[in-house]
N, CA, C and O atoms as a GROMACS GRO file, in nm:
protein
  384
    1UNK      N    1  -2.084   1.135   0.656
    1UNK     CA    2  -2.195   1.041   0.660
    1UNK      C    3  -2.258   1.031   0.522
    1UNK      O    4  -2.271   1.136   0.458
    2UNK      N    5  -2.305   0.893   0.459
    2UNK     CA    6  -2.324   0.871   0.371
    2UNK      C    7  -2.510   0.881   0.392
    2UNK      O    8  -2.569   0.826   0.484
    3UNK      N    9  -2.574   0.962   0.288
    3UNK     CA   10  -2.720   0.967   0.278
    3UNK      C   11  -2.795   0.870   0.204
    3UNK      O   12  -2.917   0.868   0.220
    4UNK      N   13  -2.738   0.784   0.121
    4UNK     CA   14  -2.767   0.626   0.020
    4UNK      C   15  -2.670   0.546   0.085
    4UNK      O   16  -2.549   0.529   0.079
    5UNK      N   17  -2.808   0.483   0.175
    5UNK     CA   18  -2.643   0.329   0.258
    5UNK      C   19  -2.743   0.218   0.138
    5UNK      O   20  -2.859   0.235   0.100
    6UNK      N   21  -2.665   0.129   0.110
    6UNK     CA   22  -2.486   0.092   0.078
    6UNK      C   23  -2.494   0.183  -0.048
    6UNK      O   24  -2.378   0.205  -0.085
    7UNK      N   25  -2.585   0.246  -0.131
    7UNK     CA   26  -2.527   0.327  -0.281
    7UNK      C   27  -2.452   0.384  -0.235
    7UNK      O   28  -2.350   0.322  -0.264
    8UNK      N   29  -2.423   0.471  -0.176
    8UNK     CA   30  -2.335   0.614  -0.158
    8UNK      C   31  -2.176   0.553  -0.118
    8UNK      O   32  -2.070   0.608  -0.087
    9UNK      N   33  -2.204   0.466  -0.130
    9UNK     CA   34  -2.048   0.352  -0.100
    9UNK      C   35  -1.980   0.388  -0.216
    9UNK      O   36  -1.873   0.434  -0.174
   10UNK      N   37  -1.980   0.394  -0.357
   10UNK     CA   38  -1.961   0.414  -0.457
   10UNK      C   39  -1.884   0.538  -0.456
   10UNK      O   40  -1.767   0.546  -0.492
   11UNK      N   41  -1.960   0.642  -0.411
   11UNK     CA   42  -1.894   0.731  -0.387
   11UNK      C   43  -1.770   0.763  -0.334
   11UNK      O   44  -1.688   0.844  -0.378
   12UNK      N   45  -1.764   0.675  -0.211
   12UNK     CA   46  -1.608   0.670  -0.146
   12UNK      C   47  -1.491   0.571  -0.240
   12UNK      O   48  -1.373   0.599  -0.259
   13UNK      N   49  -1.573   0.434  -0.296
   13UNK     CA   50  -1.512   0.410  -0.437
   13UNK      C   51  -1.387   0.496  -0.517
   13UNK      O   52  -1.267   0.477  -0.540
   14UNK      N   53  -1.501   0.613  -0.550
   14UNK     CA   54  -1.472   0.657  -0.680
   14UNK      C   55  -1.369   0.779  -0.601
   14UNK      O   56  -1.314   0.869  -0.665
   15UNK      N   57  -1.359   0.764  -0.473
   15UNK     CA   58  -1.257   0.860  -0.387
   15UNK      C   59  -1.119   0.802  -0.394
   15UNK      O   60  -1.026   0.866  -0.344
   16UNK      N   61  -1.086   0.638  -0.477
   16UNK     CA   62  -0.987   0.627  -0.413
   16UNK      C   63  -0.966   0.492  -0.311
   16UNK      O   64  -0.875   0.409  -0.312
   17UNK      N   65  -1.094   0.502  -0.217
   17UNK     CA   66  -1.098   0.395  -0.096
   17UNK      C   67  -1.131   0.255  -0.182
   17UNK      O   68  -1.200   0.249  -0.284
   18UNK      N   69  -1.072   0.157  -0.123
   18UNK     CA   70  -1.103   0.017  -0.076
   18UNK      C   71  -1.191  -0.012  -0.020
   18UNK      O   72  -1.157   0.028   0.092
   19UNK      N   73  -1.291  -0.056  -0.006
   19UNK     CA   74  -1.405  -0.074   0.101
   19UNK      C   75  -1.385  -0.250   0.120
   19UNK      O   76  -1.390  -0.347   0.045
   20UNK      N   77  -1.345  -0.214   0.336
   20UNK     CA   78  -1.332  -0.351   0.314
   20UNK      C   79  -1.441  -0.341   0.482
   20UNK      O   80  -1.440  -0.252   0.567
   21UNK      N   81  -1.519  -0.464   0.476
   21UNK     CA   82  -1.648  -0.481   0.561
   21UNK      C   83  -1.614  -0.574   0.633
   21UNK      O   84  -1.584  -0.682   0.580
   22UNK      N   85  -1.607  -0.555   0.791
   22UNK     CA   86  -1.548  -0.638   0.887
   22UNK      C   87  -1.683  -0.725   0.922
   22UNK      O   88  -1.794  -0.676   0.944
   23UNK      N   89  -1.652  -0.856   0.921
   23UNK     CA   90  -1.747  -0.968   0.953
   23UNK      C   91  -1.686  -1.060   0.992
   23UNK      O   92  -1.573  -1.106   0.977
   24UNK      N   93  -1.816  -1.093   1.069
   24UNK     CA   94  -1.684  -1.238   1.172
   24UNK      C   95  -1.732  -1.371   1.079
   24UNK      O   96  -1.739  -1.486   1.123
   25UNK      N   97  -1.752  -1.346   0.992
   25UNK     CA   98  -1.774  -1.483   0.833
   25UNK      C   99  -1.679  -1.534   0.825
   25UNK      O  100  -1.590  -1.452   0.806
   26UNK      N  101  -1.640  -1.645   0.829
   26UNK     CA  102  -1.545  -1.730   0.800
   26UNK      C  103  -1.499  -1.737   0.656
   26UNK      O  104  -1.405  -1.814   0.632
   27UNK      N  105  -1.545  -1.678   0.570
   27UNK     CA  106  -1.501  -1.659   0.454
   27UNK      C  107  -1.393  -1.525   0.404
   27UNK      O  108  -1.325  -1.509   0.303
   28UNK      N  109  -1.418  -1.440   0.530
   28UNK     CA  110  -1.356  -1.331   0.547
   28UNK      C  111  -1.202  -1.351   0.563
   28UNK      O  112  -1.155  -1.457   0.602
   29UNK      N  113  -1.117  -1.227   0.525
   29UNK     CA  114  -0.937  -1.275   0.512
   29UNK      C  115  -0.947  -1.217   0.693
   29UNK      O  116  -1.022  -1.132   0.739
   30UNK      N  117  -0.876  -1.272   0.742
   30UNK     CA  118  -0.823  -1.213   0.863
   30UNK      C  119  -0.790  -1.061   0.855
   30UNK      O  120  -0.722  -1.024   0.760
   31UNK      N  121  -0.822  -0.990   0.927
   31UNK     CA  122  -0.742  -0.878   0.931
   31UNK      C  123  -0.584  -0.835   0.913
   31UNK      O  124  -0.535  -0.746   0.844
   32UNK      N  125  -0.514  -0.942   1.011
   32UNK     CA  126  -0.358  -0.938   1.022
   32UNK      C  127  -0.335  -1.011   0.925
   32UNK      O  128  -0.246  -1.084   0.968
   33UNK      N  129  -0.359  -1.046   0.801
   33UNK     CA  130  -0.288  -1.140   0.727
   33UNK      C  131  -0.334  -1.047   0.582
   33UNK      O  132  -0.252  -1.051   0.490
   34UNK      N  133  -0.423  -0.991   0.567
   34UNK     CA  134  -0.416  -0.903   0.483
   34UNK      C  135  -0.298  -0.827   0.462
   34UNK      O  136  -0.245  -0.760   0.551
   35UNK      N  137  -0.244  -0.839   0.306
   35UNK     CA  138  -0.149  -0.770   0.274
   35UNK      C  139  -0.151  -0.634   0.297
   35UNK      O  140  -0.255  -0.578   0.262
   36UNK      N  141  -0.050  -0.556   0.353
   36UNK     CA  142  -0.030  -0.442   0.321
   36UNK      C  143  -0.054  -0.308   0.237
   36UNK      O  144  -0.084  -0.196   0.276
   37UNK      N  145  -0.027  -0.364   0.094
   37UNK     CA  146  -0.081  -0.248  -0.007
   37UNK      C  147  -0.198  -0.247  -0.006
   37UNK      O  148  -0.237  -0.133  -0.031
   38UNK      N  149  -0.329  -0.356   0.019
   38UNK     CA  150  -0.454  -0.395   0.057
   38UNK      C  151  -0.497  -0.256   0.142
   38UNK      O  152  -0.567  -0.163   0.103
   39UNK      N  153  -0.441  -0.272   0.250
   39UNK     CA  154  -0.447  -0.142   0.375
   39UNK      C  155  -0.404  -0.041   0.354
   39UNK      O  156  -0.396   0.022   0.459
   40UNK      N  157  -0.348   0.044   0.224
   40UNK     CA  158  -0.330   0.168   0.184
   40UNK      C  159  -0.414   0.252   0.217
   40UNK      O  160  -0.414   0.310   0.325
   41UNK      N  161  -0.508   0.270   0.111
   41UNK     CA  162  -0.628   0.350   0.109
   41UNK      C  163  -0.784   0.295   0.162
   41UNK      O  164  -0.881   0.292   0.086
   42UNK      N  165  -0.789   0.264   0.266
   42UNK     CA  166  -0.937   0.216   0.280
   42UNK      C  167  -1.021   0.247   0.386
   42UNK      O  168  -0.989   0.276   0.502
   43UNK      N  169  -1.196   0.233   0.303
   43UNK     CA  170  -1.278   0.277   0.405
   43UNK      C  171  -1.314   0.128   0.484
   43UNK      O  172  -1.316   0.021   0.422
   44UNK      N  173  -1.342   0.139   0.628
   44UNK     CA  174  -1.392   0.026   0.703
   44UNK      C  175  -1.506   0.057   0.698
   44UNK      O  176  -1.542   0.174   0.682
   45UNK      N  177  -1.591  -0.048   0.711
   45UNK     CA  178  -1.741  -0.066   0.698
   45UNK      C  179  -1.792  -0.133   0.823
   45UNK      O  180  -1.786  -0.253   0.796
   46UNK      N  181  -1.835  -0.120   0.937
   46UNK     CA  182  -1.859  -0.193   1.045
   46UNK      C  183  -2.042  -0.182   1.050
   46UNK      O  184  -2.119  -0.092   1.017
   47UNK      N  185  -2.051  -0.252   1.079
   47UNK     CA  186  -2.204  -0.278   1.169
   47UNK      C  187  -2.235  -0.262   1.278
   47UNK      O  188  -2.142  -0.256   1.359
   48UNK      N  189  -2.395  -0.244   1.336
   48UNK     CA  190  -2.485  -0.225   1.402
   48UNK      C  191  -2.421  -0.342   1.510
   48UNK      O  192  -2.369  -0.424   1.434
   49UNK      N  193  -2.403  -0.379   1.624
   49UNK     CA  194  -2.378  -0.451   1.695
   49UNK      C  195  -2.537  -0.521   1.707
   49UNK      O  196  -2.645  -0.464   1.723
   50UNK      N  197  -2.498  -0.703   1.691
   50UNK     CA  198  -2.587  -0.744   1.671
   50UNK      C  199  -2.622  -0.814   1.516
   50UNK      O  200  -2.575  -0.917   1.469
   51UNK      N  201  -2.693  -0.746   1.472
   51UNK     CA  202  -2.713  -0.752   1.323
   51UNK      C  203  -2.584  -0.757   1.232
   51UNK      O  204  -2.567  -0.827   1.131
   52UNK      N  205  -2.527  -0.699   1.269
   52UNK     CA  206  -2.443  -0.631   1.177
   52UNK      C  207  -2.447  -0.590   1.047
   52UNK      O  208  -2.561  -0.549   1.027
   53UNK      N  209  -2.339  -0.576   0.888
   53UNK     CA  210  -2.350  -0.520   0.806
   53UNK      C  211  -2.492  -0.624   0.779
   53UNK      O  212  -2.515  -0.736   0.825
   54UNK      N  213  -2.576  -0.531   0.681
   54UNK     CA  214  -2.652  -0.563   0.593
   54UNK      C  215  -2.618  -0.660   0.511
   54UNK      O  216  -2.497  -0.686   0.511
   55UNK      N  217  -2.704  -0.740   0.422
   55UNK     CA  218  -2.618  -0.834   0.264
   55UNK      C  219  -2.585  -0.749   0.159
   55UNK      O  220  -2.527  -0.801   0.064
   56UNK      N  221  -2.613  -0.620   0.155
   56UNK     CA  222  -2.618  -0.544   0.058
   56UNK      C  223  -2.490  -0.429   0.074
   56UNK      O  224  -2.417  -0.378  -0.011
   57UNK      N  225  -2.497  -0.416   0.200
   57UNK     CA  226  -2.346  -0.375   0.243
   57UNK      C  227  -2.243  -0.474   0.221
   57UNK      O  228  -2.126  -0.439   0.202
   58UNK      N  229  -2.276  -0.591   0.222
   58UNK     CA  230  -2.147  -0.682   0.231
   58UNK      C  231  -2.114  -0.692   0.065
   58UNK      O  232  -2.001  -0.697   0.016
   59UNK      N  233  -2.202  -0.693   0.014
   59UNK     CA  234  -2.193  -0.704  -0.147
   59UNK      C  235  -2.155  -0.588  -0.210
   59UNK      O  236  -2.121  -0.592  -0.328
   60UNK      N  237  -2.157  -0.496  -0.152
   60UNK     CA  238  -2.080  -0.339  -0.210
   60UNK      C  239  -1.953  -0.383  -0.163
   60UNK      O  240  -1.882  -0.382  -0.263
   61UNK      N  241  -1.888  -0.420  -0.071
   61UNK     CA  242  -1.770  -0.396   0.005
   61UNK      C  243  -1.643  -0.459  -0.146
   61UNK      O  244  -1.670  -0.523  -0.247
   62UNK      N  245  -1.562  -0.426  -0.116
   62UNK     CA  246  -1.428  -0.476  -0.232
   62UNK      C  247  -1.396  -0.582  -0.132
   62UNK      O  248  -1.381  -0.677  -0.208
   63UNK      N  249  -1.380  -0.622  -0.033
   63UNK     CA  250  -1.298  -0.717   0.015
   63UNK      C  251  -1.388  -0.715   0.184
   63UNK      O  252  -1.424  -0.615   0.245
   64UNK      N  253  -1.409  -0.886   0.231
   64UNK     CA  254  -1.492  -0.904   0.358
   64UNK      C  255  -1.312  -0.931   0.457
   64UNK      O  256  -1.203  -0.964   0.411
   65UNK      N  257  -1.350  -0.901   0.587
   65UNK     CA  258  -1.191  -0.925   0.724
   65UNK      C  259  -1.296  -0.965   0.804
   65UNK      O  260  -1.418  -0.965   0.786
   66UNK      N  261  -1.222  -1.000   0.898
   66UNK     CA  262  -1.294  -1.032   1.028
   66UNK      C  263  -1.179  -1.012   1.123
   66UNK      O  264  -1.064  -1.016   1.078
   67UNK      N  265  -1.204  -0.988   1.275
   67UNK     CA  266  -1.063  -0.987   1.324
   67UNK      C  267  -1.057  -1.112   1.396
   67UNK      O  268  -1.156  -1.149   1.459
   68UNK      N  269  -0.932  -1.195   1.393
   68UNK     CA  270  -0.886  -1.298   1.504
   68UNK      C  271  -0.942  -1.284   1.631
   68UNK      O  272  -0.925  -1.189   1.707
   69UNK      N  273  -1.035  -1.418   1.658
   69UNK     CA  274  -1.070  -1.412   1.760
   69UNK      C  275  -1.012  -1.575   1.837
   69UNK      O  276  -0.968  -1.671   1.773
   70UNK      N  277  -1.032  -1.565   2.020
   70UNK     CA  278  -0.978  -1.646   2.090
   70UNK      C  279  -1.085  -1.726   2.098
   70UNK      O  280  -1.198  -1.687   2.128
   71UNK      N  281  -1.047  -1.862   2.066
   71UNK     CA  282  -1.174  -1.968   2.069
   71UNK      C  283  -1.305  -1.920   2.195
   71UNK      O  284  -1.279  -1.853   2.295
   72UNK      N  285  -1.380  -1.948   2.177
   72UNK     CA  286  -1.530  -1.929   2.234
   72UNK      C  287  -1.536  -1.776   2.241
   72UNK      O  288  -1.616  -1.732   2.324
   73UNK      N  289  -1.479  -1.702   2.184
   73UNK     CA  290  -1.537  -1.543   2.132
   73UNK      C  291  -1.594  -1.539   1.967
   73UNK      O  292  -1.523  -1.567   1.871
   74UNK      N  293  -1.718  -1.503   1.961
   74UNK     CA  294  -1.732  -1.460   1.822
   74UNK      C  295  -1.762  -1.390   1.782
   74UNK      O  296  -1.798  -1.395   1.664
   75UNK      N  297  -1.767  -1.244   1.878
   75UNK     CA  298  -1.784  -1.129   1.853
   75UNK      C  299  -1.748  -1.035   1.920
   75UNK      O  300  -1.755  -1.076   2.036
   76UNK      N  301  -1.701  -0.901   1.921
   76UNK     CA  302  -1.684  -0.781   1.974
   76UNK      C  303  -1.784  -0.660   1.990
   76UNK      O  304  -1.847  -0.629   1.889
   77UNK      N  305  -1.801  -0.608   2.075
   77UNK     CA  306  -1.917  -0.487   2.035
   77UNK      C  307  -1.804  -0.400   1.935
   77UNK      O  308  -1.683  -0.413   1.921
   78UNK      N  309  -1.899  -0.309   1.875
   78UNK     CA  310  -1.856  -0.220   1.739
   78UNK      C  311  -1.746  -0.148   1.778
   78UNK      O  312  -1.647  -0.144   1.706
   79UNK      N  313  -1.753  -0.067   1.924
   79UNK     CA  314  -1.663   0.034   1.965
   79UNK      C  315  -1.502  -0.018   1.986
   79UNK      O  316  -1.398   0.047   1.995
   80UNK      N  317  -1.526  -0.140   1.987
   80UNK     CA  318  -1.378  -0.247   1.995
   80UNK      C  319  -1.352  -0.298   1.925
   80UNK      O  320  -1.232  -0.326   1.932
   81UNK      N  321  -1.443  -0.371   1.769
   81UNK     CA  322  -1.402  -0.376   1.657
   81UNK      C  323  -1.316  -0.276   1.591
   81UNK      O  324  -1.212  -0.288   1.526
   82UNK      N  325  -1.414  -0.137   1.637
   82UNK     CA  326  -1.372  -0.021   1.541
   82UNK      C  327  -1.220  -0.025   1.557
   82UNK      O  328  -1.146  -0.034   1.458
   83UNK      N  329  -1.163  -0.016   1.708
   83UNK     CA  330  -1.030   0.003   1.763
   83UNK      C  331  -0.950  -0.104   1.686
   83UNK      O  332  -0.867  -0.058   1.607
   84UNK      N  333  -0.959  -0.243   1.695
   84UNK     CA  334  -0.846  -0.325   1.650
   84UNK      C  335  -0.864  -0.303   1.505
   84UNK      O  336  -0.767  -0.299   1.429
   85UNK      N  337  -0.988  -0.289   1.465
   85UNK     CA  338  -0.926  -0.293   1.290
   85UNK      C  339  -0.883  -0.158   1.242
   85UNK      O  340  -0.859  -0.168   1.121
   86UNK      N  341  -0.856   0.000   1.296
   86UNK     CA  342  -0.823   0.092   1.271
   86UNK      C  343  -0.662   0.030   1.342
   86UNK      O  344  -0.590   0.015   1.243
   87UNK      N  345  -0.620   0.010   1.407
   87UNK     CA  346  -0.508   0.033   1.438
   87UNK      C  347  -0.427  -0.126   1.393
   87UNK      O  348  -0.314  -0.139   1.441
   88UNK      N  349  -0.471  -0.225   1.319
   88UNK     CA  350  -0.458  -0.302   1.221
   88UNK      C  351  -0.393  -0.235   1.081
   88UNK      O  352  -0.279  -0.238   1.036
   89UNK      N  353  -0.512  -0.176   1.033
   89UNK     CA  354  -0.498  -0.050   0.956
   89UNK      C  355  -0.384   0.045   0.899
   89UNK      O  356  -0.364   0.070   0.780
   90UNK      N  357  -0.296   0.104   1.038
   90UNK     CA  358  -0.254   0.193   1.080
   90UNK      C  359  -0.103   0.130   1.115
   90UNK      O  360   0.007   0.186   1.103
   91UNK      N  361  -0.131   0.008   1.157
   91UNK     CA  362   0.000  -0.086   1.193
   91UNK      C  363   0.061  -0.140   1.040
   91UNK      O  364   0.178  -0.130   1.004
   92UNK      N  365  -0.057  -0.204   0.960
   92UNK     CA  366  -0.018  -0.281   0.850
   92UNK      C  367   0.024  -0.210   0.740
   92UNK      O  368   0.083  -0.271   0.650
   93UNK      N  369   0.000  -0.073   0.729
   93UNK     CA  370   0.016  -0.048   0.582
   93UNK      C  371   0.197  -0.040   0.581
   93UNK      O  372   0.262  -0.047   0.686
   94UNK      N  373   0.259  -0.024   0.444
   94UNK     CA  374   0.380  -0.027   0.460
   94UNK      C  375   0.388   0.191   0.478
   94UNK      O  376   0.309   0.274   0.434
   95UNK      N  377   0.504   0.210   0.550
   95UNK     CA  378   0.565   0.342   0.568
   95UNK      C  379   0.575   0.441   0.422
   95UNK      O  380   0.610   0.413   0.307
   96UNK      N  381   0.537   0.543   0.472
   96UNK     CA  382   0.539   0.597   0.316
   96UNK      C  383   0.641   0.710   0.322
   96UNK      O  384   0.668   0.774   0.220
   0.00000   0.00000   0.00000
């Protein structure tokens, strides 16, 4: 757990991670269409159901996803975000 939200982001930065911040923004890359080497090393950043990330979280993040959704859904609670974009994640990177 990070004790400076979004500073302490930096920290996982400087670990190595990708920080990429799931938002259902239309400006966001899809989850599944994100390249591969993209999904190597990275921390997910999810939100408060509801609110979600902060602007200040979204502006730390290296890269905004959102996951594919079925017309008239535009959101997931967190505990089911968390699931498809970890195993997105976990599916996409290439085999090492």
């Amino acid at each position: 757990r990070l004790e400076a939200w979004p500073k302490g982001l930096e920290t996982v930065r400087e670990a190595g991670f990708r920080l990429l911040a799931l938002t259902p923004d239309a400006k966001a890359t899809s989850i599944d269409e994100a390249a591969p080497h993209r999904l190597e090393r990275v921390a997910l950043m999810l939100g408060a159901e509801g609110e979600g990330l902060s602007t200040k979280a979204l502006m730390a993040a290296d890269e905004w996803v959102r996951i594919p959704m079925a017309h008239g859904v535009d959101s997931l609670n967190v505990g089911a975000a968390a699931a498809v974009a970890f195993y997105a994640v976990a599916t996409g990177r290439p085999e090492s």
